[in-house]
N, C-alpha and C positions, 0 to 999 in steps of 0.2 A: 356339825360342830368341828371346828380346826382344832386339827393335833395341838397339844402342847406337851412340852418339854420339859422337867426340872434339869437344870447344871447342876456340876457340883459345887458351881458359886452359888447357888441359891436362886441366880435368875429362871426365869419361863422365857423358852423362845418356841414360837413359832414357824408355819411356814413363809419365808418371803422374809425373815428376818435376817440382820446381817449379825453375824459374829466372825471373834477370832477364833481362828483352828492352826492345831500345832502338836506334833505327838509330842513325847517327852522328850527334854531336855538331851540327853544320852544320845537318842537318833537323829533329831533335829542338827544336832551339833551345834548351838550358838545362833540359830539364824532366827530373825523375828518373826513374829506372828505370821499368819499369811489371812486375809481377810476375804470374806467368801459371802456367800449367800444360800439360804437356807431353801431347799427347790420341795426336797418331801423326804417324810420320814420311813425306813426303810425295815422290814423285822429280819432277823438273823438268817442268812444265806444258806437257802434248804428247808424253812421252813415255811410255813404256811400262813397266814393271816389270822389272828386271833376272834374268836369269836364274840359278837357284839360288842356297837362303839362302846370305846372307852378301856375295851381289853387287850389291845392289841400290846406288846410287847417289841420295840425298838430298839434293837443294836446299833443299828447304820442311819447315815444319813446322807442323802445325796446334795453336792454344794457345787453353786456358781463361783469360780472364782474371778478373783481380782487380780491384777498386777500391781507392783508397784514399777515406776520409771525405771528407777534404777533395776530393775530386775531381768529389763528388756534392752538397756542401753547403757551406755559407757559417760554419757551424759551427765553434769553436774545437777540435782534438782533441789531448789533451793528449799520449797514446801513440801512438806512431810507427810501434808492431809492429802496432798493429788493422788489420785490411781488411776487405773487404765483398765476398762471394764473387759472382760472376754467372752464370747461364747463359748465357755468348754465347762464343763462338769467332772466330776471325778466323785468315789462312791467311799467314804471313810468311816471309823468307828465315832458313836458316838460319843466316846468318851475324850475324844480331842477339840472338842468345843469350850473355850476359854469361859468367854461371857460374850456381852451383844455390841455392837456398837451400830454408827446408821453410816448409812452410804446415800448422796443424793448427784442428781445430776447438777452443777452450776447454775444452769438457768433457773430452777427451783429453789436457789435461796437467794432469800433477798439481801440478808447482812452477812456475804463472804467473810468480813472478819470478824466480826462476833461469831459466827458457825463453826471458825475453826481454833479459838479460843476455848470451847467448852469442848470436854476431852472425851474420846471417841467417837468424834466426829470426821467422816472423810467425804470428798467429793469428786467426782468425776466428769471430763468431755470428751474422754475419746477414748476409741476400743483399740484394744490389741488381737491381733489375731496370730495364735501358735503355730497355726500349720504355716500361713505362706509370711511370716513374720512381718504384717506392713499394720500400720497405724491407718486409723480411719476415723471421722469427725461422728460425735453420736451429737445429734440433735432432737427437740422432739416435732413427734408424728404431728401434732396441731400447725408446728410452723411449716410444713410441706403444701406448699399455694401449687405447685405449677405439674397439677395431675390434674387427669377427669372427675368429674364428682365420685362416679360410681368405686371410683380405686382408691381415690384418697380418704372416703367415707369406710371401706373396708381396714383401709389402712390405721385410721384414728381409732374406730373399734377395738383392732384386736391390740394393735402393739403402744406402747407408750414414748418409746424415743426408735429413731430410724437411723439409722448404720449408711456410711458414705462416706467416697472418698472428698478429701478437702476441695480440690478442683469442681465439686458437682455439686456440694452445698449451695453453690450461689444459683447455680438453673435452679435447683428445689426449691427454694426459698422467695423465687421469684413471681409475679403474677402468672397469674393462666397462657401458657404462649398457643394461639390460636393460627393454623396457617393464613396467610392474607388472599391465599388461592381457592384454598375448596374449604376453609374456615372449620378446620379437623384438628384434636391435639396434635401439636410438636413433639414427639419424643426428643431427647437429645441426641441419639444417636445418627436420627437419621433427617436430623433439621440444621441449618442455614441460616446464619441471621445477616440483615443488609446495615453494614455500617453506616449507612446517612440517616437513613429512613427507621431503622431500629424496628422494623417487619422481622418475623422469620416465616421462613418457606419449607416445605420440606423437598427434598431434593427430586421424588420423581417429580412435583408440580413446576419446576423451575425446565422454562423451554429455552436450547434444549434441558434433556433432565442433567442433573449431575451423579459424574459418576462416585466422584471421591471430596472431602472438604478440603478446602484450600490449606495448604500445608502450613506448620509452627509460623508464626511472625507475620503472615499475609492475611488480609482481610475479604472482604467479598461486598457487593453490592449488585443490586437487584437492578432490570433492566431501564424502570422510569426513573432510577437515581445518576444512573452509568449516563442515559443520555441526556439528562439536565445540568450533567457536570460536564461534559462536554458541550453542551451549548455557555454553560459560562464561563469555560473555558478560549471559548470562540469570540466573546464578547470583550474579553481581556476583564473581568471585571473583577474587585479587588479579592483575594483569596481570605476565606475567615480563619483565623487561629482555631486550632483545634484546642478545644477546650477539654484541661484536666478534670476529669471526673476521681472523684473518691473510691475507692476501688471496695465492692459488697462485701460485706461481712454477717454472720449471723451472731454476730454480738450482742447480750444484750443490750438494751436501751440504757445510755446515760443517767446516772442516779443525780438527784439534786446535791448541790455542795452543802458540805458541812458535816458533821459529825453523827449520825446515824442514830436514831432511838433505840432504844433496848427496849426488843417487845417481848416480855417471855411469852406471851401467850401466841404469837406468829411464831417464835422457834418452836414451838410444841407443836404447832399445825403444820409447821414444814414438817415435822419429826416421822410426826403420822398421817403421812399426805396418801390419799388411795392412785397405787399405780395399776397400770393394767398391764394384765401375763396371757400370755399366749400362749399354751404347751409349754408351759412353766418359761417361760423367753418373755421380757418387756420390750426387745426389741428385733428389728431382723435388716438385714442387709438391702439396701435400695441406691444402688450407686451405678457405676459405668458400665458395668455388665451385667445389668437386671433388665430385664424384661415387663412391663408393669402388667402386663396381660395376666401374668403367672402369680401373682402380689394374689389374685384373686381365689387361685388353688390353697388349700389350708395346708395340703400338704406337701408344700412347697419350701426346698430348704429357702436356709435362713442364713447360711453364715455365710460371709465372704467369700467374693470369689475374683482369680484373674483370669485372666486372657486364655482364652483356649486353645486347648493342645488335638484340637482333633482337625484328622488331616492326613496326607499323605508326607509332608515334611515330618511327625512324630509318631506316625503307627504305621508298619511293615502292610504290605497288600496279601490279606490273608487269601487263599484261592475257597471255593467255593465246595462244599462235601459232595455236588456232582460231578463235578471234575476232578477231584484230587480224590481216591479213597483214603479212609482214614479210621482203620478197625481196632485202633487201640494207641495212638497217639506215637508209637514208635516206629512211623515211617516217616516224620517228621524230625525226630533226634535221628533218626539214622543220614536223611539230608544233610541236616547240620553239620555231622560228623565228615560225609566225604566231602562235603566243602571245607571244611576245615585243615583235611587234608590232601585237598588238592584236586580230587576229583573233576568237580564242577569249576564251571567258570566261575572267577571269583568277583568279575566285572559288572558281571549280574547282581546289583543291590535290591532288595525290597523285598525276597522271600522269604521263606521260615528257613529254607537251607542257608542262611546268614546269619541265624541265632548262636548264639555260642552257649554249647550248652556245660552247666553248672554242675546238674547234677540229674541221674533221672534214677534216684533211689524210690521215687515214689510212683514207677512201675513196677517195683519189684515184688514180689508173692511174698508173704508169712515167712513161709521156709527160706526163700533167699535172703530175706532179710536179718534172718537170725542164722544164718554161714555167713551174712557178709559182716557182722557182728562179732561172730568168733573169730574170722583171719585177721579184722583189724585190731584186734589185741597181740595178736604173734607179731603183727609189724615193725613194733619197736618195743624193746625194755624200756626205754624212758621213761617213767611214770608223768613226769611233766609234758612231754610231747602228746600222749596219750588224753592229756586234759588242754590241749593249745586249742584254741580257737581255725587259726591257721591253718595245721597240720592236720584235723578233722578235716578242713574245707578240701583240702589236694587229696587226702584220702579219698572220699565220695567221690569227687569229681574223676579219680583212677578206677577207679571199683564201676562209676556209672561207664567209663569207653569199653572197659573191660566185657562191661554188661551187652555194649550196642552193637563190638565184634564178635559175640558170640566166645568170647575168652574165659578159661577157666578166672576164678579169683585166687589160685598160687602165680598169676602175672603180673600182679601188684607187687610191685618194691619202690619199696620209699627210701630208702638208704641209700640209692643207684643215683638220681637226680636227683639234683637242689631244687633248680628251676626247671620251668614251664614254659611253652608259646600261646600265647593270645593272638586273640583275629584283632587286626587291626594295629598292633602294635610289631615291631623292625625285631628286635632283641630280644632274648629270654627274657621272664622274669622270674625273681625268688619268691616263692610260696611261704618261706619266714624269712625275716631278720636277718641278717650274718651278725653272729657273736660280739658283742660290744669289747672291744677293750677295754686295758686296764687306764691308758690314759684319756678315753673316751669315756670311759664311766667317772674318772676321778674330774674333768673337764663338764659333767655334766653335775655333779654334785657340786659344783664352786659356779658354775651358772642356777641354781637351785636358791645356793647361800646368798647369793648376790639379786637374785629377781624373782625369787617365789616361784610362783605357777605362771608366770608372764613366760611362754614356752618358747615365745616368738624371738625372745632374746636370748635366751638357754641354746636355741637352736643356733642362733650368730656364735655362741661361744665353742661349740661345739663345731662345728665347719666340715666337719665329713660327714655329715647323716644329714637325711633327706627330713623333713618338718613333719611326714607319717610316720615316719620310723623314733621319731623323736618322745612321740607322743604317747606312742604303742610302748616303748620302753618307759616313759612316766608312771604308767597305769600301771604296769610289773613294779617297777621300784618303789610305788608308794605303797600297792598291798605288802609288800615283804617288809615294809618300816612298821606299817599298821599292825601285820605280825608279830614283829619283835615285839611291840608296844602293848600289844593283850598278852603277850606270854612274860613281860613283864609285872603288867598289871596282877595278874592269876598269880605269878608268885608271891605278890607282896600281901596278896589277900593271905594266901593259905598261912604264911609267915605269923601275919599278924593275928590268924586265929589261932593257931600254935601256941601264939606266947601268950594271946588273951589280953591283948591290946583291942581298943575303943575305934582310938584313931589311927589311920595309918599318912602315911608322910604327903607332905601338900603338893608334892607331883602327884602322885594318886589321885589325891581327894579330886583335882579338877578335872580326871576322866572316868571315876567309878560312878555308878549307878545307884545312891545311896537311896533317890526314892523314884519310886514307880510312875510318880505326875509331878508333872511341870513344875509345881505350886511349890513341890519339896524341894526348888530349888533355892526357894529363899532360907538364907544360914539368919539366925540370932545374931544381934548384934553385938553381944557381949563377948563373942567367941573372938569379932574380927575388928578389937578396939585399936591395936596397933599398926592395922593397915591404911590405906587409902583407897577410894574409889578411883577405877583404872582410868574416867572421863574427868569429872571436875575435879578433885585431887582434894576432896572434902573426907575428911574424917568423922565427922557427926553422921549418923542416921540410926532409922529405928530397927530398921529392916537393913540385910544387905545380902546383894542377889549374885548370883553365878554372871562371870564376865564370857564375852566371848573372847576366843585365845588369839594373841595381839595384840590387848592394849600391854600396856604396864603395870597391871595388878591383876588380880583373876578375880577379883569381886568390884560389883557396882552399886552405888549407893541406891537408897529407894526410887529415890526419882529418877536418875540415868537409868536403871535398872527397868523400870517402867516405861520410858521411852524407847529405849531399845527394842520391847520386846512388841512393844504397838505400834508405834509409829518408825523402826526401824531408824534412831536419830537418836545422837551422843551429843551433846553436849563438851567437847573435847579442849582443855587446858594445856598450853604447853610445859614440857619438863624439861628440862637439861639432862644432858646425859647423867654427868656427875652427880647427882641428887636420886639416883636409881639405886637401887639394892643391888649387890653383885648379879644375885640370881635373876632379875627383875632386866638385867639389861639387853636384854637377847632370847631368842630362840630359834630353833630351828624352822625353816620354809615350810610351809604346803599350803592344798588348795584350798578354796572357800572363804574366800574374804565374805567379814560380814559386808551389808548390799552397802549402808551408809555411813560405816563403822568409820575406822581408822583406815589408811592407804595405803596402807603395808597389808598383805597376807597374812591368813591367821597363823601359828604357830603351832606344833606341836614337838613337845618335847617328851624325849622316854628316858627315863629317869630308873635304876635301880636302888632298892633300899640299901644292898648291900655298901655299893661301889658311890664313890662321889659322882654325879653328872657331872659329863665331858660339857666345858664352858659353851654355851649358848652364843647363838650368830645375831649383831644387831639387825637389829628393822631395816629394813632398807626406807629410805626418806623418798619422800615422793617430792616433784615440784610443780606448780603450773605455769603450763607455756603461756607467755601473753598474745601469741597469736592464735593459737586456737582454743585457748580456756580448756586446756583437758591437762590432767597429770601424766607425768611421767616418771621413770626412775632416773636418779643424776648418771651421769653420762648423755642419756639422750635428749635429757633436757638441763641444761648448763646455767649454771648462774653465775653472773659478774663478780670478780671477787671485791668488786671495788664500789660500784653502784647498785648490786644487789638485780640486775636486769637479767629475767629470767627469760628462755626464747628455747625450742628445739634447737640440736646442731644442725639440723637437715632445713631447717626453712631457712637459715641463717650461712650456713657455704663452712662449717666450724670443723676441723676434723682434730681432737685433742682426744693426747692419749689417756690411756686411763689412772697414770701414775699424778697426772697434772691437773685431773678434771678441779678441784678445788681453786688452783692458781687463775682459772680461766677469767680473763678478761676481756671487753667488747673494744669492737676496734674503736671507740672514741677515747674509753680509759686507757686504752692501748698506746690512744697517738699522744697523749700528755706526755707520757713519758721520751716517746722515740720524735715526736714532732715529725713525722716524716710527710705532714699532710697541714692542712691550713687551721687553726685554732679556733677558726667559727666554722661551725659544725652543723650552718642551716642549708637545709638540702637546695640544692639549685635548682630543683623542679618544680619547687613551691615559692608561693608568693611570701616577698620581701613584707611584712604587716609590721606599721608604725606603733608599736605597743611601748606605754612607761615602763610597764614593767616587762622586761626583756630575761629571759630566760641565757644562761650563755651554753647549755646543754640541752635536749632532747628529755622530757622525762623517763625515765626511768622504770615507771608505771607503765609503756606503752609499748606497743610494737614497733612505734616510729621512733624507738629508740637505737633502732638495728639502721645503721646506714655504713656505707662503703664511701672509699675513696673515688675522687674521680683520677682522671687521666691528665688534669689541670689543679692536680690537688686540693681540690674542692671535695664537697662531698654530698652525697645525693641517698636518697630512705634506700633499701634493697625493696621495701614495698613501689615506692615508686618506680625505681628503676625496672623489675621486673615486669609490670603493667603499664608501661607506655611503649609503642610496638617497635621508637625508632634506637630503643638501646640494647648496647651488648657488653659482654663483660670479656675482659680481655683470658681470666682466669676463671671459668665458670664451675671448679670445682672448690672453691670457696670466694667466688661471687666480690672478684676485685679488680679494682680500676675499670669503673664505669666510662664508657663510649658512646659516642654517638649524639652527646646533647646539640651539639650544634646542629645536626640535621634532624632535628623537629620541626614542621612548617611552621611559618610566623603566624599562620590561625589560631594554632593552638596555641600558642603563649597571650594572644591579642585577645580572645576568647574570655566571657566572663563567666566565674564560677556559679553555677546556681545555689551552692548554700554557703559559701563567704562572700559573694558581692566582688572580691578580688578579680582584677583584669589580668592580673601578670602570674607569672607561673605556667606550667603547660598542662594542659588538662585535656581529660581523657574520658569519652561517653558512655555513658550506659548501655549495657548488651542487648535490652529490652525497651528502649526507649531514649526521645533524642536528648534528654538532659546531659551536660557535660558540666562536669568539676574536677578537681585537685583527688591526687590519688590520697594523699592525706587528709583534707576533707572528707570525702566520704568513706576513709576507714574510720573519722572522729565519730560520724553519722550514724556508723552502724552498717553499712551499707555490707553486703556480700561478697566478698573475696572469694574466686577460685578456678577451677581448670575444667574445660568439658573437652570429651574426646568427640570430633563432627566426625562422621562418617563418610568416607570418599568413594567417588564412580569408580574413576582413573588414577590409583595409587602415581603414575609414573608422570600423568600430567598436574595432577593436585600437589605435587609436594611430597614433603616430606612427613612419614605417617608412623605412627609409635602405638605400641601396646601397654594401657595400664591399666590394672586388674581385670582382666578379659573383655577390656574394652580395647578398636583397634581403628585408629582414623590420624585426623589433626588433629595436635592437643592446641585446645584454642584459649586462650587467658579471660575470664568472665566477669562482670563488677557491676550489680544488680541492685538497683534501689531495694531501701524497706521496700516499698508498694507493690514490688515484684515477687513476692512470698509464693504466691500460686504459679509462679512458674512450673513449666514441668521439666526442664534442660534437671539432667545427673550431670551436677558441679559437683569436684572433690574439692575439698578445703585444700589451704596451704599446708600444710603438716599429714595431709591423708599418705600413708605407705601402702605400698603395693604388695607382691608374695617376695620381695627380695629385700626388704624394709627403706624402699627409697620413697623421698616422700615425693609428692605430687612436683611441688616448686622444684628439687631438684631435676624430675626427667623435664620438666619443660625448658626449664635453663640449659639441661646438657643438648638439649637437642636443637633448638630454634635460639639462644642467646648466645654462642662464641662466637665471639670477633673472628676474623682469618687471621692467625695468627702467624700460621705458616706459608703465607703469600706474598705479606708485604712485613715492614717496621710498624710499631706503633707510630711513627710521627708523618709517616709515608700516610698511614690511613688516616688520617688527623688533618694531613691534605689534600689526599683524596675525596673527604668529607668537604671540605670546605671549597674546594672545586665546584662542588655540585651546588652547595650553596649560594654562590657566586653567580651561577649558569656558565662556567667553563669548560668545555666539553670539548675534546677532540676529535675530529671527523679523521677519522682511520682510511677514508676515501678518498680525500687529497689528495693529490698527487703532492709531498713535501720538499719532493726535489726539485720542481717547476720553482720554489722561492729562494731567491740567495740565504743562504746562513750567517748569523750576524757574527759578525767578533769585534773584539775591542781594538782600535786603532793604535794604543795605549804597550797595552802586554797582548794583544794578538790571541786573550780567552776566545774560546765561545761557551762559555758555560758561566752565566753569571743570575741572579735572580732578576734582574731588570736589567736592558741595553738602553742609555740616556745617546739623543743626536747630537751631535759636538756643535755647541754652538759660534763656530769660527769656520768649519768644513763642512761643507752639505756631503751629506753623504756617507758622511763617517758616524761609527757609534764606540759609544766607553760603556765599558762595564760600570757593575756598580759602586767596585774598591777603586779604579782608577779616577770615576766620576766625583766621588767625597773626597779622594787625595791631592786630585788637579785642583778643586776649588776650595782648599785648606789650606794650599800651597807647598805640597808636597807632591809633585806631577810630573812626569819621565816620558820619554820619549818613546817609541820603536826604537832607533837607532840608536840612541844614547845620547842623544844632544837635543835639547828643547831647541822648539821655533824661534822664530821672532816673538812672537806675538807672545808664544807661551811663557818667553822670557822675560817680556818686560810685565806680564800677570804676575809673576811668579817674583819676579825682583819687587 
């Protein structure tokens, strides 16, 4: 008989059942459900099993959880119902189970939107995993064709959906791959497939064998394909178009069009569909690095996994306990130790004498351990040093060298040296902190007021402390606010029971602990007639529930209140500032935004009964960039004052200060006013298209709203500009006066676009296939935008090579059809920042896009370009003084743009001003006195 359950809502759940779990309100602090799955129920830690079914006695319960998107990513997600399944469990009271709701996989429901219409309802396709943080495709085990009978019949048995990465779902999914040599399973790993023939081989069977697959972008063919393409190659006979293929997916199957029947009797059989568990697991990891042989062990893990670390690159060469004695593990720290100081060669890498050692308290005997316990209390009076994290760590680690020279423990002192030397590192380091100042701390609180817990910006504001030190001081500063704020709290309680008051003041009320469960969070309606709901700004409801801190009220109506707390999802109205309560319009920073709330940080305010609270700081507003769809705080992401065009400063070349960020204008609203550039404002690298209705600006809505001047006063997208190879910017630190258009070859303009049909414009190919279009096209398309770092042999013959985010190569510019999703190229977006917050588009314009600015004029290189254009080319080999040097017969130049032959005197040439003067009738001699001949022209 299965356990069951009563809640304190009154449902029964079982094992395998999904509910929400959530302690109280109080701890939680504001954040929604979290949704889990019920594995087995557990009796109280330290006891025993109760005696026969049905007596056992449950405290505990152990739960699978869920994700949601937002929980794992920085990502916009538009559905509420998606989650992201995990292998991980964790072991909680029973009394934090809400009520039940279902979880199913996608491919198991057939009406997606009726499924997520009916409330608590969620669904899921793909797994997260906590340790190595990568996303992975969950599919099920039935759909897995391309295994041996004996492992995929194993597989369907035990597990009900199968774990992989996206790249691999399509081999799974595929028919049975049989070698065409000794007619044995393909594994993927170690099989070949032949691009004509559509055979695969596995690599020993291929004569000879192969040692490695052909690397990213190259293909392979098998030896009767290789030699029948060169016989038809020999024959000249016509070549076939390779044909697009639709690229696999494990999608479901297309549903019929039209409006979907409402079956409730199919949603009740999805509801209660029988899944199969496997040591409590429906599913288990079967991807790039499984082995199928091991699929057949039961006890065989199950969770994801990467690339392995084992090896002589990531494990030291331990020596052998015959050769090396080893009678208590302290001939090993003592190694360490004379290598450290110098003893040993330090050339020598790979032995245990390389280790640096931390601490080796845990050879120490009973009794030394308790003298090394007493001297480290005489070490310092500080009471706070004595509880640092830090300052224990350099303690130990003094006490353990102390320990390996044979030194008393009165040779410890901490108060003599700040810093320490590390193996491997040039310069001391400090074991804590150096003391923040008064202007670094007050610089860190006005970054706080301004960006929340966004620390990456706190840290720009701040500018002398390092982004650990920044952090390590956050965690100090916010327990010592969290402080003040409970010993405010504790007075206003004691106060209030003093004088024998009910209620105490509404700062209070929204951080005291009034009930013990969740449930007491919901307040009577009649108490909160006057206020509004923080989300939809509705004043009616029956019920009204605790906000999370952030919005603009601290209560939510029934139903925001209910979505919040399940589906993690507001409902959110906008307000004007001015229509806010004094108190209502601000609060002070901290951390833990809710996952889907509002955009701003939640707030916490500490508030005294006695004293007025000190006025509160507004929200900071967030905005989204239109080229990466992600928010941001203003300043880094800027909006038009005039067309409302929002964009980062960094993918856009913007540097405005912060007194003006408001004023900010794009350079088109720009040029209206200053006209310093041409009024039609269609980029020169896109086609001229005959449309009635003609736009005479860029929308506004788009990223192809962001364009730059050119060099001809023209003007061209900064997206295009940046992704065509033959342009540079004369200012690449805000990305102005565009160069180089005339030296595009005439292919690429003659070239026809694949998704406008357009012939003119210059267009630019796919990184992954030979499709070419308009850079504006395919950003309309959806297409992939962004930067990969290639990795180089010969740093000094390859170029020029740049580091971003510990990646180190050529950064190469990337622009990837949809169909190229399975890629596996690490592209940054345009807007991705590195450790120094420069975004991606910026290092690749500072590094591979500045004109020579400092070699020639702008109009020098403008004919230097068009030289090449032309095919004029100076051979530096000539000998130039073997040819007479021309001059004008006229005024005796040689320096003119064109030399014309005089047509009266062989032999002779005119400049270009004498040649238009003489035949206008304005024409002079050398000597001063015209010809004959010149004279009776000229009369």
């Amino acid at each position: 008989m299965t356990a069951q359950v009563t809640l304190k809502s009154g449902e029964k759940v079982k094992i395998n059942d999904h509910v929400y779990c959530s302690p109280p309100w109080s701890v939680r602090d504001g954040t929604p459900y979290s949704v889990a799955r019920i594995m087995e129920f557990l009796p109280p830690e330290g006891a025993g099993k109760g005696k026969g079914k049905g007596k056992e006695i449950y405290t505990r319960v152990r739960l699978a959880w869920y994700y949601r998107p937002s929980d794992v990513s920085d990502r916009p997600v538009a559905d509420s119902r998606l989650l992201l399944a995990a292998i991980y469990s964790e072991i909680c009271d029973l009394n934090q189970l809400r009520s039940r709701c279902h979880v199913l996989h996608r491919d198991k429901i057939t009406d997606l939107a009726g499924w997520k219409k009916r409330p608590d309802r969620f669904y899921f396709n793909r797994l997260f995993d906590p340790y190595i943080k990568k996303e992975f495709d969950v599919i099920q085990a039935t759909d897995v064709r391309n295994l041996p009978d004996n492992i995929r019949q194993v597989l369907t048995l035990r597990y009900e959906y199968v774990v992989a990465e996206k790249e691999v779902v399509p081999d799974l999914t595929d028919t049975l791959r049989l070698c065409a040599t000794c007619s044995e399973w393909c594994a993927n790993p170690d099989t070949v497939g032949c691009d004509r023939c559509k055979n695969f081989f596995h690599m020993s069977c291929v004569q000879p064998p192969l040692l490695a697959k052909p690397s990213r972008g190259y293909g392979w063919t098998c030896a009767p394909c290789s030699k029948r393409h060169e016989e038809e190659v020999d024959k000249h006979d016509v070549r076939h178009p390779t044909p697009i293929t639709k690229p696999k997916s494990n999608a479901p199957a297309p549903r019929g069009r039209g409006r979907p029947r409402k079956d409730r009797s199919l949603a009740e059989k999805e509801e209660n569909v029988e899944i199969k568990y496997f040591k409590m697991w429906p599913f288990r990891y079967f991807g790039q690095y499984t082995i199928a042989e091991d699929t057949l062990d039961p006890d065989d893990l199950i969770f994801p996994r990467s690339a392995t670390r084992v090896g002589p690159k990531y494990q030291a060469t331990v020596p052998t306990t015959l050769d090396v004695p080893s009678p208590s593990g302290r001939f090993f720290l003592l190694l360490a130790w004379d290598a450290a100081q110098g003893n040993l060669d330090p050339e020598q890498r790979g032995g245990d004498y390389t280790v640096e050692v931390l601490s080796a308290i845990n050879t120490l005997t009973n009794e030394e351990k308790i003298s090394v316990e007493a001297w480290k209390v005489v070490l310092s009076r500080n009471q706070e040093k004595l509880h640092s994290v830090d300052w224990l760590t350099e303690a130990l680690r003094r006490f353990s060298q102390a320990h390996l020279l044979n030194r008393g423990w009165s040779t410890v002192d901490m108060s003599v040296i700040p810093t320490r030397s590390e193996k491997w590192k040039k310069g001391e380091t400090r074991h804590t902190d150096r003391e923040w100042t008064a202007d670094e701390v007050t610089a860190f609180e006005e970054g706080i007021f301004h960006y929340g817990a966004e620390l990456r910006a706190v840290h720009d504001e701040i500018g002398t402390r390092s982004m650990a030190e920044v952090v390590r001081f956050y965690g100090h500063w916010k327990n010592s606010r969290l402080k003040e704020e409970n010993v405010q709290i504790r007075a206003a309680r004691l106060k209030a029971k003093d004088e024998g008051k009910d209620e105490v003041s509404s700062a209070t009320v929204a951080v005291t602990d009034q009930f013990s469960d969740d449930e007491g969070s919901v307040m009577p309606g009649s108490s909160r007639h006057n206020n509004s709901c923080g989300a939809c700004r509705t004043r009616e409801s029956e019920n009204w529930w605790r906000a999370p801190k952030g919005l603009a009220t601290d209560i939510l109506c029934d139903t925001c209140g209910t979505n919040w707390r399940k589906y993690a999802d507001l409902n959110f109205r906008t307000i004007r500032e001015d229509a806010l309560p004094p108190s209502k319009k601000g609060s002070d920073k901290r951390e833990g935004t809710p996952l889907n709330g509002p955009s701003t940080k939640r707030t916490s305010t500490s508030a005294s009964v006695n004293a007025t609270p000190p006025p509160s700081a507004p929200m900071a507003p967030q905005l989204r960039c239109l080229a990466c769809q992600k928010n941001g705080p203003v300043g880094k992401v800027l909006k038009c004052n005039q067309c409302q065009f929002r964009v980062h400063a960094a993918s856009c070349g913007v540097h405005v200060d912060k007194s003006t960020v408001e004023l900010w204008m794009c350079d088109i609203c720009q040029n209206q006013e200053t006209l310093e550039s041409s009024i039609h404002t269609d980029c020169l690298l896109c086609p001229r298209r005959k449309s009635k209705k003609k736009s005479q600006f860029p929308n506004a809505d788009s990223f192809l709203r962001a364009s730059k001047p050119t060099e001809g006063q023209g003007w061209a997208h900064v997206l295009c500009a940046v992704f065509t190879p033959e342009i540079s910017f004369s200012d690449v630190s805000q990305l102005r006066l565009v160069e180089g258009i005339s030296s595009i070859p005439k292919q690429r303009w003659a070239s026809k676009c694949t998704l406008c049909g357009e012939t003119s414009g210059a267009v630019i190919r796919c990184s992954d296939c030979v499709r070419e279009y308009h850079s504006s096209c395919a950003w309309r398309k959806g297409h992939h935008f962004g930067f990969e770092i290639q990795p180089v042999r010969h740093p000094r013959r390859d170029g020029i090579i740049t580091t971003f985010k510990g990646e180190t190569g050529n950064m190469v510019p990337i622009v990837c059809c949809q169909e190229h999703e399975n890629s596996r190229r690490q592209v940054y977006d345009i807007c991705e920042t590195d450790e120094t917050g420069e975004a991606a588009l910026q290092v690749y314009c500072r590094i591979y896009k500045q004109a020579p600015v400092t070699q020639a004029h702008a109009l020098l290189r403008k004919a230097r370009r068009l030289d090449q254009t032309l095919n004029i080319r100076m051979d530096t080999s000539v000998d130039v003084s073997a040819e007479p040097a021309l001059h004008c017969d006229m005024c005796s130049t040689q320096y003119s743009p064109a030399f014309y032959p005089s047509e009266h005197y062989s032999g002779r040439w005119r400049c270009h001003k004498c040649h238009f003067e003489h035949r206008d009738g304005a024409g002079h001699s050398p000597d001063g006195s015209l010809s004959p001949l010149d004279d009776t022209m000229d009369g």
